[in-house]
N, C-alpha and C positions, 0 to 999 in steps of 0.2 A: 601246475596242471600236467597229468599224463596221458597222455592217448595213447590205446592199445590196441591193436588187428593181429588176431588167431589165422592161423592157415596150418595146414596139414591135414586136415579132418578126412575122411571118405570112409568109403568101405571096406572091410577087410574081414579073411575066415578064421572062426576059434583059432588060435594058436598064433597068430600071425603078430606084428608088430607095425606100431604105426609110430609119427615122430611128431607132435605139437611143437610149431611155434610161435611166440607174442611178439612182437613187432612193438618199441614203444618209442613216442617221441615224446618230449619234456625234459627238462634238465633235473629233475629229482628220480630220474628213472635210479640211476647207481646208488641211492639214501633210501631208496623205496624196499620195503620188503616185497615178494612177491608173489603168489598162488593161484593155482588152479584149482575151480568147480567143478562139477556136472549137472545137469540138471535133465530128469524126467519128464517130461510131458503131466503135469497132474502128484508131483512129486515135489520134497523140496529141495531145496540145490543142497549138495553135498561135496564138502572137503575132501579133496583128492593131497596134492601136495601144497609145502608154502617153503620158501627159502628167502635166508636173511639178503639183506644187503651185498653184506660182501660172499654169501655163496656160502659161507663156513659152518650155518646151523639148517639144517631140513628137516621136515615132520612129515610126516606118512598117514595117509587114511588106513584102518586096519584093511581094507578091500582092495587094496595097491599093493600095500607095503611088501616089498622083494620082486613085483614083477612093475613097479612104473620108477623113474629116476627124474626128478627134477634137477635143471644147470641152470645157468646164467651168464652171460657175456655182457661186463657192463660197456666193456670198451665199442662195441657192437649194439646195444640198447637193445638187446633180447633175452628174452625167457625159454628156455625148449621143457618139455614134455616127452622122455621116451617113453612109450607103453611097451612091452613084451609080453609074450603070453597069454593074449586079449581074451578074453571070456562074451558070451552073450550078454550077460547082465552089465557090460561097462559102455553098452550102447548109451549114448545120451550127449546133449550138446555141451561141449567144453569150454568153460570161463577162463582166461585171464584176468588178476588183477591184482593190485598192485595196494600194497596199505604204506604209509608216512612213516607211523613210529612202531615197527617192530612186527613180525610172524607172529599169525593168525589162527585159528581152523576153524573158526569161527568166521560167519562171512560181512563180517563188521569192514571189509577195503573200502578202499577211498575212491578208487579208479577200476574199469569193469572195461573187458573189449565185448563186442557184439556177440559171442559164440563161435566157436566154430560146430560141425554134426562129425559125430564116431557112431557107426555104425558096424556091426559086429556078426558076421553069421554064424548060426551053428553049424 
């Protein structure tokens, strides 16, 4: 089993950059793949990044890809999030979580933290 707590979230202006982190305890956090969502209010949750195990394979949501950067520290039991370049439209609460056998974009994971809020102005 993993447990996962987001922090970084708040608010920030077009252009600006914010930093996601997942927090995880459980001993399959370093075997675990791991991803982030977003989710709309009235919307369905949507594939942001996911990265393997060991850090070596990343996927990209087209709406990210070149301005957000997925990492991992297993030695550390974290996941970061860098955002760059923040747009209005990337407002939305942000998942962690974590799947057993292998990278995702589809939100089929195993283990989910509570959200954290990105909030974005124009």
């Amino acid at each position: 089993q993993v447990t996962l707590v987001e922090s970084g979230g708040g608010l920030v202006q077009a252009g600006g950059s914010l930093r996601l982190s997942c927090a995880a305890s459980g001993r399959t956090f370093s075997t675990s793949a791991m991803g982030w969502f977003r989710q709309v209010p009235g919307k369905e949750r949507e594939f942001v990044a996911t990265i393997s195990w060991s850090g070596g394979i990343t996927y990209y949501g087209d709406s990210v890809k070149g301005r957000f950067s997925i990492s991992r520290d297993n030695a550390k039991n974290m996941v970061d999030l860098q955002m760059n370049n923040l747009k209005p439209e990337d407002t939305a609460v942000y998942y962690c979580a974590g799947r057993r056998y292998g990278t995702s974009r589809h939100d089929d994971y195993d283990y989910w933290g509570q959200g954290t809020q990105v909030t974005v102005s124009s």
